[in-house]
Each structure stands twice: as structure tokens, then as C-alpha cells.
N, C-alpha and C positions, 0 to 999 in steps of 0.2 A: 277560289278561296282567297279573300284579303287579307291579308295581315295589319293590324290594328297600332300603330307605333306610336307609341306616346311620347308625346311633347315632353320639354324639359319642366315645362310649366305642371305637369299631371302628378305630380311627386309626391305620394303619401304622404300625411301631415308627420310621421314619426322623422323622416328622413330630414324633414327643414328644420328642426335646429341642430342637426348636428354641423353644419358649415362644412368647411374645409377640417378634415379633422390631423390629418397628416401634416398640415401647415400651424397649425394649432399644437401637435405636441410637442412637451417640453422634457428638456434633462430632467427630475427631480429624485438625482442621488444614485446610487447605486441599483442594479438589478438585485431582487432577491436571489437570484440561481445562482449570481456572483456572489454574491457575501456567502452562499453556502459554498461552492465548489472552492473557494480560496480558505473555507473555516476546516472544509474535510481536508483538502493537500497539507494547509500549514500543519495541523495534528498529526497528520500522518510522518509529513519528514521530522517535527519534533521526534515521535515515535521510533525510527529508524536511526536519526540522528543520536537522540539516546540511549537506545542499543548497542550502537558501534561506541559511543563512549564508557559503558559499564564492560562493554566486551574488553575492552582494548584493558581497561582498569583491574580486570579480573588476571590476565594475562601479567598482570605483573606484580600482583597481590601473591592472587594462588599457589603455595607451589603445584609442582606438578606430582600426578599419581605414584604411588608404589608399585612395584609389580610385584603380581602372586610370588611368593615364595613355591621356586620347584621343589614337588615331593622329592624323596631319599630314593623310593621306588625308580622316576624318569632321570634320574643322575642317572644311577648305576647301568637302568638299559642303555642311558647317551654313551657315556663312559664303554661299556661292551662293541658297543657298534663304531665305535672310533678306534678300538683294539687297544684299549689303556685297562688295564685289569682294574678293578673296583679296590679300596685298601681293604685287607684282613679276608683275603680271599686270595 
């Protein structure tokens, strides 16, 4: 069985004009995956960066919460189990 090797000269007509193509290309501008992968990060730390700012902002705005007021009822059981009588009792 021969194997059939073709010449450089035997070159499909699609192949001859592409040339050198590797030596032919050029910079023109940015990648699109970069302008996106740099459009999502910048958003995103905007995003976080203005969260820690509205946190931090809130923190000194806000006051801070109330606490329930303890029922009459878990005084007087506190009060019994510390051994302080309840008043009018």
C-alpha cells in the first residue's frame, strides 16, 4: 500500500489566499471577553464597595434596638429563684 503525499504545490484553491495568517494578525483593540469580564468585576466591587459604605453609614445613623420589655410574671419567678421576695408579698 502507497501512501499518496502531496506536494506543497497540491493545495486546495480555498487554502491559497489565506497566506500567512498568524503573521498577518493584528492588535485591533480590545477582546470582547475583556471588556466583559472587566464590565462584570468593576459592577460587582461597585456593588460590595457600596454596601460596606451604606453598612458602615447605617451604623452610625441607626440607633440601636430596644429590648422587649420583661413581663411582671419572669421578674417575680427571677426574683424568687435569687431568694429576694417579690414586693407586697
Amino acid at each position: 500500500m502507497e501512501f499518496d503525499f502531496e506536494s506543497e504545490y497540491n493545495v486546495p484553491p480555498s487554502f491559497e489566499r489565506t497566506g500567512n495568517v498568524i503573521k498577518d494578525a493584528e492588535v485591533k483593540g480590545f477582546n470582547p471577553g475583556l471588556i466583559v469580564l472587566i464590565l462584570v468585576v468593576g459592577l460587582l466591587l461597585i456593588f460590595l464597595v457600596g454596601n460596606y459604605v451604606l453598612y458602615m453609614f447605617a451604623q452610625k445613623t441607626i440607633p440601636p434596638r430596644k429590648k422587649k420589655p420583661v413581663s411582671k410574671k419572669k421578674m417575680k419567678r427571677e426574683r424568687l429563684r435569687q431568694g429576694v421576695s417579690a414586693p407586697g408579698e
